[in-house]
Backbone bond lengths (Angstrom), bond angles and torsions (degrees), N, CA, C in turn:
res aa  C-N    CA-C-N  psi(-1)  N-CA   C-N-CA  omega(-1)  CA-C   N-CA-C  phi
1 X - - - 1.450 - - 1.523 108.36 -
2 X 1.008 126.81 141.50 1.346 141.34 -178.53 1.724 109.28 -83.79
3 X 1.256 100.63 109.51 1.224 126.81 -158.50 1.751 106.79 -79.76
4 X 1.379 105.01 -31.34 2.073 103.74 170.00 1.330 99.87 -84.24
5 X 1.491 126.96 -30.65 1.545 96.29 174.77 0.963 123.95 -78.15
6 X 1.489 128.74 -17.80 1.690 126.81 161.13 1.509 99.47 -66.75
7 X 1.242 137.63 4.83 1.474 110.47 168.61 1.203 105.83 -113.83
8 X 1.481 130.21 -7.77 1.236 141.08 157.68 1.492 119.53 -42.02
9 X 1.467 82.75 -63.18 1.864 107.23 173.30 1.411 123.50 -36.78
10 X 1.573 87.89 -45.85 1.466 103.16 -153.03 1.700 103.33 -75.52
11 X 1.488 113.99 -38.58 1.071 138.09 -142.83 1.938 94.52 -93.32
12 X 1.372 117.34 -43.37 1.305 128.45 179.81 1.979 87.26 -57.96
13 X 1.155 118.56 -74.62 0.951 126.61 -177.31 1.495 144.80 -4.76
14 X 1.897 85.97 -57.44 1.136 91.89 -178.07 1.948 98.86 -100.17
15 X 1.406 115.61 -18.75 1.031 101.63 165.91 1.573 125.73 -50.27
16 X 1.204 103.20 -25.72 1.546 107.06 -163.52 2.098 92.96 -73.07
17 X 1.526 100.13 -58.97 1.434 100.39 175.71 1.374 133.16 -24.43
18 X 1.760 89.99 -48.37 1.644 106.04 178.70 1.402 131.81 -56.65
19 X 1.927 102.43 -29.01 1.716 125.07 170.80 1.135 111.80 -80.81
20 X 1.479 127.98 -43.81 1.051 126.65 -174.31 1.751 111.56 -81.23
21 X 1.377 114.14 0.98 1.386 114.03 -179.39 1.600 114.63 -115.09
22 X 1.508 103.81 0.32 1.130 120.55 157.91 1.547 122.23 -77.83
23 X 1.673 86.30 -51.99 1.782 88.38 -178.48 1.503 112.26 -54.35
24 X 1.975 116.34 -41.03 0.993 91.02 172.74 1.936 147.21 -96.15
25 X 1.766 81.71 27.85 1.502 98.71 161.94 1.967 114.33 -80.14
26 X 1.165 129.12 -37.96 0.691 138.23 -159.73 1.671 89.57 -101.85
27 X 1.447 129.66 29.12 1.432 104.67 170.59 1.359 141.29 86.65
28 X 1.574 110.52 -5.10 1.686 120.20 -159.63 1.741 107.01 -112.66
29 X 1.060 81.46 134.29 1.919 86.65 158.90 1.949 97.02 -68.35
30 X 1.699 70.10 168.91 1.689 83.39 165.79 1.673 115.92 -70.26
31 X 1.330 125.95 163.65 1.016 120.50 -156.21 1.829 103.23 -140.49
32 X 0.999 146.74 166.21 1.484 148.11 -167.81 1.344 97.35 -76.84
33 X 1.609 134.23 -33.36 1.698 126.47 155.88 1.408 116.07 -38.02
34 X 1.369 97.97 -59.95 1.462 97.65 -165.01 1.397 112.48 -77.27
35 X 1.739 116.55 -17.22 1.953 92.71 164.94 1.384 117.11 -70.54
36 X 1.409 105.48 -25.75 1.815 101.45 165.26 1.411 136.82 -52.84
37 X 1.310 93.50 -41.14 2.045 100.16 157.67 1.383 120.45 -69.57
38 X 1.484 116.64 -29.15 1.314 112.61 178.69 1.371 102.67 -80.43
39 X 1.516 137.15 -42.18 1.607 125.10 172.43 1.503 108.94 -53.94
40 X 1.431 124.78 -39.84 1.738 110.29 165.39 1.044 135.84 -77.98
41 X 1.807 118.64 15.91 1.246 123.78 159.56 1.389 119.00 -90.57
42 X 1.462 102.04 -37.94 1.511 124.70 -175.61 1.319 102.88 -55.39
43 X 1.653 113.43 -60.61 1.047 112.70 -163.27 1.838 117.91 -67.16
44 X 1.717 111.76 -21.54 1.259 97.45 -173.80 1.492 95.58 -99.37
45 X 1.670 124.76 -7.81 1.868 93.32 154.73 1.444 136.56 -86.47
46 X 1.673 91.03 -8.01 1.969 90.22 147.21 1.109 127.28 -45.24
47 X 1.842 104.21 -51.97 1.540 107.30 -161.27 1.774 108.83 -63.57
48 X 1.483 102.88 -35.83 1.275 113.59 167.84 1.684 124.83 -52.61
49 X 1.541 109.94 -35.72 1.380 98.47 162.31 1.406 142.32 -80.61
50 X 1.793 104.89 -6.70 1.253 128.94 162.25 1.094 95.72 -52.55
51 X 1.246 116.01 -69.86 1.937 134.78 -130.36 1.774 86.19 -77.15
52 X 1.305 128.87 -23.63 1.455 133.44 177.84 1.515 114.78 -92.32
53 X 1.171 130.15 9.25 1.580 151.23 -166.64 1.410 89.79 -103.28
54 X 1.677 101.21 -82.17 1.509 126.30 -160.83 1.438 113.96 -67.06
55 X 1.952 116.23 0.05 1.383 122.79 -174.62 1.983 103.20 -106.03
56 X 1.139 84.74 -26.12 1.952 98.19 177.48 1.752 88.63 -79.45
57 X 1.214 112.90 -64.69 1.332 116.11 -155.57 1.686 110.33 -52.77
58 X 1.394 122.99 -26.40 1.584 138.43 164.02 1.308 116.18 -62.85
59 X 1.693 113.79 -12.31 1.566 97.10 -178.98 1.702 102.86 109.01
60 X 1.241 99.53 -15.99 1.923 94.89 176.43 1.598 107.43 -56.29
61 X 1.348 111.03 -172.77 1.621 123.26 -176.03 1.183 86.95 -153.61
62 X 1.381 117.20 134.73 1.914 130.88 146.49 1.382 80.16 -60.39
63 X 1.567 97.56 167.93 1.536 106.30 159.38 1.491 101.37 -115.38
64 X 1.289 145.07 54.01 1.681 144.47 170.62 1.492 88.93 -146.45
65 X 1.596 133.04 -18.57 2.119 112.38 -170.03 1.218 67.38 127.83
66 X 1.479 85.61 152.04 2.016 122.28 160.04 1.264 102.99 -98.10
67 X 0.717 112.09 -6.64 2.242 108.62 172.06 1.348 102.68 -78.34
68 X 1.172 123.69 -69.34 1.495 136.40 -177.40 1.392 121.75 -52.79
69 X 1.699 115.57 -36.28 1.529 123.97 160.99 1.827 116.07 -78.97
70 X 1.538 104.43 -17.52 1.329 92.60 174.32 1.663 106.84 -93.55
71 X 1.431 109.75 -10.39 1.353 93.21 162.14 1.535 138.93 -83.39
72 X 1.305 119.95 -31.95 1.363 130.84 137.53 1.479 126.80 -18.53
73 X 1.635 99.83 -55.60 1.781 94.42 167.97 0.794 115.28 -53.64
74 X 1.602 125.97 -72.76 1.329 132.50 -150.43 1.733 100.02 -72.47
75 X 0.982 131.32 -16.80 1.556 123.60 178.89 1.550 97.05 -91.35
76 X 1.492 135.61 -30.69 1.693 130.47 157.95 1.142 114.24 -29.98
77 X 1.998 105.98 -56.03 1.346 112.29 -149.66 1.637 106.62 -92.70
78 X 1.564 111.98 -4.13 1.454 126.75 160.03 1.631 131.25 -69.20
79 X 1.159 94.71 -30.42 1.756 108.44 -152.20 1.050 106.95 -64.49
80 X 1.339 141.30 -43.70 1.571 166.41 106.29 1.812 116.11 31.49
81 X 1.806 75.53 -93.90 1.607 84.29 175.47 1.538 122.67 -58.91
82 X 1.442 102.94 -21.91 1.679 103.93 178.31 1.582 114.68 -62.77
83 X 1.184 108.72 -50.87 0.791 140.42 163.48 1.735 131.72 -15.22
84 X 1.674 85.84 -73.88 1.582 105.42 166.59 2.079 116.32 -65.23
85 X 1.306 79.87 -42.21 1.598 97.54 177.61 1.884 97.86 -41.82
86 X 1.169 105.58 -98.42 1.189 120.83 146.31 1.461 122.80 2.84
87 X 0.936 148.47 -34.35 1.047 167.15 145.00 1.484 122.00 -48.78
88 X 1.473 96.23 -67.74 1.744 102.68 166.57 1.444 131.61 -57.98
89 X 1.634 101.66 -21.78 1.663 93.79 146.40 1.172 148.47 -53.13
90 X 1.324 105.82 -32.46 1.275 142.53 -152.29 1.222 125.22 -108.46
91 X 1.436 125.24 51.16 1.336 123.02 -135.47 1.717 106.53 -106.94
92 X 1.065 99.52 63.03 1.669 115.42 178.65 1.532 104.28 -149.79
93 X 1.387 111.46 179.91 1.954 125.96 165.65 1.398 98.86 -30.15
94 X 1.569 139.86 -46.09 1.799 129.74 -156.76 1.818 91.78 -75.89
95 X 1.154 113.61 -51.31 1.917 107.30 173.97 1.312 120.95 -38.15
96 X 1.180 123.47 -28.90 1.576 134.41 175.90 1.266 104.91 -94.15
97 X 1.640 141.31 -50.06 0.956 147.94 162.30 1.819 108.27 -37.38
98 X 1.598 112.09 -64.68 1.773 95.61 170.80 1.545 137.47 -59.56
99 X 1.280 107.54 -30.00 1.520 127.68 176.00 1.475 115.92 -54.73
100 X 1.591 102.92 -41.46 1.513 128.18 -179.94 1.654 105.76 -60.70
101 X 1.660 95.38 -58.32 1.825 104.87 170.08 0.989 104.15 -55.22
102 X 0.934 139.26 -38.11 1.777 130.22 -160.37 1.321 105.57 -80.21
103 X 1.416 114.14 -38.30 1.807 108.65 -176.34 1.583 97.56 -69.26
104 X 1.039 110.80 -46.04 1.662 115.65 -176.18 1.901 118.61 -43.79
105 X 1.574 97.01 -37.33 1.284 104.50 -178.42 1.297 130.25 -71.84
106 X 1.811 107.64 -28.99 1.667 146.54 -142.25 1.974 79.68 -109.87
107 X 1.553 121.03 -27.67 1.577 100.58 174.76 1.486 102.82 -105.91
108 X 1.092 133.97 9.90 1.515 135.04 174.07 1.591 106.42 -99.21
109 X 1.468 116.16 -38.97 1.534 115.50 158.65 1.114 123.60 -55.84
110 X 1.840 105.59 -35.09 1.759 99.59 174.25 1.351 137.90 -82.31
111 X 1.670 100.06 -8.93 1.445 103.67 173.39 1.759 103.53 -93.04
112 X 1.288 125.02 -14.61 1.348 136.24 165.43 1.799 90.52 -46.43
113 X 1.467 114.44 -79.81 1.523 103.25 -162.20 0.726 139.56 -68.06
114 X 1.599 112.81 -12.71 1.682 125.85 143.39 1.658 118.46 -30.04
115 X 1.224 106.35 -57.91 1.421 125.69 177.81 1.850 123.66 -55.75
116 X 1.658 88.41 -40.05 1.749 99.08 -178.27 1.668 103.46 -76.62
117 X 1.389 105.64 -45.34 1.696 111.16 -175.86 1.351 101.53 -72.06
118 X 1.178 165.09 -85.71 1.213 171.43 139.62 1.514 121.25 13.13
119 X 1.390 111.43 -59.31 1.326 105.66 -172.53 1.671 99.03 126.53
């Protein structure tokens, strides 16, 4: 597994948390910025679940199971969009408040798969 894009991940992530946990210091729903940060999180822990497809599919090994690392992805490459989803219900301070959780979750999963791939 490619070890800068999990810090990529990680790092978009929590940046995103940090805006969206601002906005909802200051009072704001989510805003059409912030689904744009959330589509460039999404999209690079997709790329990450590619890049974790095509790394099993070569013959690699997690070292914890490929069940357990393929679940991690796909809940990485979830956490986000749930998130935002979620959000759009929510169209006050708690929409910024989940988005915030969600980045929070999406960098605690990523240091998780550090852990499953690695050892």
């Amino acid at each position: 597994m490619l070890v800068a894009l999990t810090i990529a991940v990680t790092v978009a992530a929590l940046a995103l948390a940090a805006w969206c946990g601002f906005a909802a210091y200051r009072d704001q729903s989510t805003k059409d910025w912030h689904f744009a940060g959330m589509a460039v999180v999404s999209l690079l822990a997709l790329v990450q679940l590619v890049v974790g497809i095509v790394e099993v599919a070569r013959g690699e090994k997690p070292h914890d199971g490929s069940v357990i690392f393929f679940a991690y992805l796909i809940g990485a490459a979830l956490a986000v969009p749930v998130a935002g989803f979620m959000s759009l219900t929510e169209r006050s301070r708690w929409g910024s408040v989940v988005v915030c959780g969600g980045g929070i979750v999406l960098a605690v999963l990523e240091v998780r798969l550090i852990a499953i791939w690695g050892g």
